[in-house]
N, C-alpha and C positions, 0 to 999 in steps of 0.2 A: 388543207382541203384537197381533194382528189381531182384533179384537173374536168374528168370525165366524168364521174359519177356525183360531182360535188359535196362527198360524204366527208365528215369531218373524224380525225383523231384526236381527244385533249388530254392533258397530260395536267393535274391536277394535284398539288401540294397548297398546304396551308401558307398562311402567311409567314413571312421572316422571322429568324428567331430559332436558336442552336444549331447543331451540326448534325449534317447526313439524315437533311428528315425525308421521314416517309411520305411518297407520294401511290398515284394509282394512274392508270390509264384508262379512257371511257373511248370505249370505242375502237377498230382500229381499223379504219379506210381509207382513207389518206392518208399521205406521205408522212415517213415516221422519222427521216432522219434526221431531220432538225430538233423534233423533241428528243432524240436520243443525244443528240449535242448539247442541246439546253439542257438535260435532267446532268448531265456530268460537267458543265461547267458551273452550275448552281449547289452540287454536292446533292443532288435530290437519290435516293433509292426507292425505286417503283418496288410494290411488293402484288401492285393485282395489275390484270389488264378483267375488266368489267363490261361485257358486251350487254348491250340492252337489246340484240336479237342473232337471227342466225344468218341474215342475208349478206349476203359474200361481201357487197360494199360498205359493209361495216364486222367483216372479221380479217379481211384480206392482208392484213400485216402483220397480223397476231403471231407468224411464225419469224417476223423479220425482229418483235420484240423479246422472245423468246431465247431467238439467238443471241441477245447482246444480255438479257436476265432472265438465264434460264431458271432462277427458281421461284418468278413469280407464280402467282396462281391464276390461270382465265377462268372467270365465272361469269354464265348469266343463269337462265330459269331455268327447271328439268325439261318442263315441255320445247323451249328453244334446243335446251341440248341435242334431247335427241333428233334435231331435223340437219346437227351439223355433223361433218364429215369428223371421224375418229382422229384422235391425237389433236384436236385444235384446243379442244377447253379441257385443266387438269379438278373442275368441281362445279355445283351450283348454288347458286343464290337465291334467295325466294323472299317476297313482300312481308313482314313482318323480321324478317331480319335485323340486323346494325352492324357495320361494320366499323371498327374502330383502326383507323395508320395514322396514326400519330395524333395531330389535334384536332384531323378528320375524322365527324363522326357521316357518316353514311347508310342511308337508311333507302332498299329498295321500294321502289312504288309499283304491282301493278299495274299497268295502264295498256290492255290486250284493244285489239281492233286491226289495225294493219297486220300484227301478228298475234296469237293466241297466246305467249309468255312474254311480249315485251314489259319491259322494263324502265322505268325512268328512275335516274338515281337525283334523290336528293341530299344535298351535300353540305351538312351545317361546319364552321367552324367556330372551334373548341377553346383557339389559344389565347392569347395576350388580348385582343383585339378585345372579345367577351368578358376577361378575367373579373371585372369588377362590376360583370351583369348581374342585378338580384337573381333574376329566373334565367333560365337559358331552356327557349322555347321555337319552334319553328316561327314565329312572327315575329322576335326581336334575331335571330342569329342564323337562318338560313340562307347562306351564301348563293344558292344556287343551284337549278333543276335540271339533270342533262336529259333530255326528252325522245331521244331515238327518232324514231316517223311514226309519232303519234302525233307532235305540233312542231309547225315552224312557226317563224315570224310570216304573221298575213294569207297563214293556210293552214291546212291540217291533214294529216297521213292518208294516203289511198287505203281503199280495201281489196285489192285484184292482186298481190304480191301471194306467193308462196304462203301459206299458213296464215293466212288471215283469217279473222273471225267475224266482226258483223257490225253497220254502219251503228247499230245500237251501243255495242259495248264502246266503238269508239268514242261517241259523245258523252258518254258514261266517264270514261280515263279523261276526258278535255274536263266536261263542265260539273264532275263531281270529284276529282281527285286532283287536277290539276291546278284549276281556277279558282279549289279551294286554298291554296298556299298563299301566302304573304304578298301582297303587290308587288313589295322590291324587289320580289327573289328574280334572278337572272334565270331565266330559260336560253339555253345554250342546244339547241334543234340537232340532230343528226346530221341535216346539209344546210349551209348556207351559214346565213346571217343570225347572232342573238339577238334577244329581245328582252321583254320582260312579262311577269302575270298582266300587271297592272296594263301596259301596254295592248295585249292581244283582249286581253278584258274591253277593251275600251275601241278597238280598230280592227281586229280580225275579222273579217266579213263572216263566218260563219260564227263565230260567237256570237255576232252581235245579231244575228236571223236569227239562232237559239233563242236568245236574252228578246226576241220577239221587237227588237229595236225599231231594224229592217226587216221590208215585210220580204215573205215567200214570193221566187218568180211563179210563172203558171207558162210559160211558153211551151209548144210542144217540140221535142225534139226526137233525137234519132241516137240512140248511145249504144254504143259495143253490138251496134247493128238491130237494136230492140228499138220499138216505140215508147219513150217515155215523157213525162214532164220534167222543165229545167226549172229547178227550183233555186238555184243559184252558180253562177259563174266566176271565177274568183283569179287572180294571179296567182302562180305556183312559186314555188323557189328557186324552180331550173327557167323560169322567165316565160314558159308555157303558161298553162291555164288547169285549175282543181275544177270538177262541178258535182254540185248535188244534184240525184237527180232522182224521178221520185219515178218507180215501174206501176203498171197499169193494175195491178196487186196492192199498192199502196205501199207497197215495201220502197224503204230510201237506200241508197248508194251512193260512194263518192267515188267517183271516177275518171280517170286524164280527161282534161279536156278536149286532145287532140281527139278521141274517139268519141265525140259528140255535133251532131250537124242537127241545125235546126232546119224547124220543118216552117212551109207557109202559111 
């Protein structure tokens, strides 16, 4: 994890079990050198690095992975590609895809909001572990969701970043693509802490207002210098604060909380 930015790089191989297996990289923001010691003392071969967007703290080491294997492939969405600087990524990936490294099967998920092609890779394994599953489906063998800054644990992606799209689509990629997978699956966030569906299902402040659990605030506040209502205030992942916040249009937005003052 990236000291400053708290953005995560993982480095993801199947389980144990033969020689020089293929792995991939999700992400690459944080500090890389350790996974590139661990993929060589483990006998791992990376064959992708797979960005789920185009914002610099999460492509910023793509060139330090590069150097050590230069013939992986970076891929994330076309629409992500083109907002990133020339020579970082050598193709794209796009939601109905699969990708197959070994006993990793990999399968892209739209989930736009913070960004207009973000990506979440969901990531089933294939090997031993399943071998004598009847069915192999995402609710028995989904390993795990890598989620960019669409969800963290106990929050959920801004929309004020570069190439964002709209507080709708985001809750669209939470509570209709994301919230649809398996309880167990591991959601592994772009920064911070993982989690799980089940978990943010059940304690995410904003899933649980979605899921109408917890009601809407109504306070009036003051956000990115407009008059608006706070319809929720939430802990962020960098130990600040997320808020929804609803403008005088009726249009909703999630916004830092640092840029939100309530009114009397």
């Amino acid at each position: 994890m990236h000291p400053q930015f708290l953005s995560n790089t993982y480095l993801v191989a199947a389980g144990p079990g033969g020689e020089r297996r293929p792995a991939v990289f999700i992400d690459a923001g944080g500090p890389v050198e350790g996974l590139i010691e661990f993929a060589e003392r483990h006998d791992l071969q990376p064959t992708h690095v797979l960005l789920t967007h185009h914002h610099f703290d999460h492509v910023s080491e793509t060139a330090t992975l590069l150097a050590r294997w230069p013939d992986m492939q970076v891929l994330l969405d076309p629409v992500e590609r083109e907002l990133l600087a020339d020579g970082v990524s050598t193709g794209t990936v796009e939601a109905g895809d699969t990708l197959t490294v070994g006993a990793l099967e990999i399968r892209p998920l739209h989930t736009p909001g913070h960004t207009a092609g973000m990506l979440s890779f969901l990531v089933t394994d294939t090997g031993p572990a399943y071998a004598d599953a009847e069915a192999l489906d995402d609710a028995t063998a989904a390993v795990a969701v890598f989620t960019g800054d669409t969800l963290f644990r106990d929050s959920v992606g801004g929309l004020h970043a570069p190439g964002h799209t709209s507080y709708q689509d985001l809750k669209d990629s939470i509570m209709g693509t994301l919230m649809e997978l398996s309880g167990d699956t591991v959601v592994y966030p772009g920064h911070t802490d993982s989690t799980t569906v089940a978990r943010e299902w059940e304690r995410n402040p904003f899933i649980r207002t979605w899921r109408r659990l917890d009601r809407e605030g109504s306070r009036p506040c003051v956000a990115l210098g407009q008059p608006a209502t706070l319809i929720l205030l939430a802990p962020d992942y960098d130990g600040g604060h997320k808020a929804w916040v609803r403008w005088p249009g009726g249009a909703d937005d999630i916004v830092p909380g640092s840029r939100v003052e309530l009114r009397a």
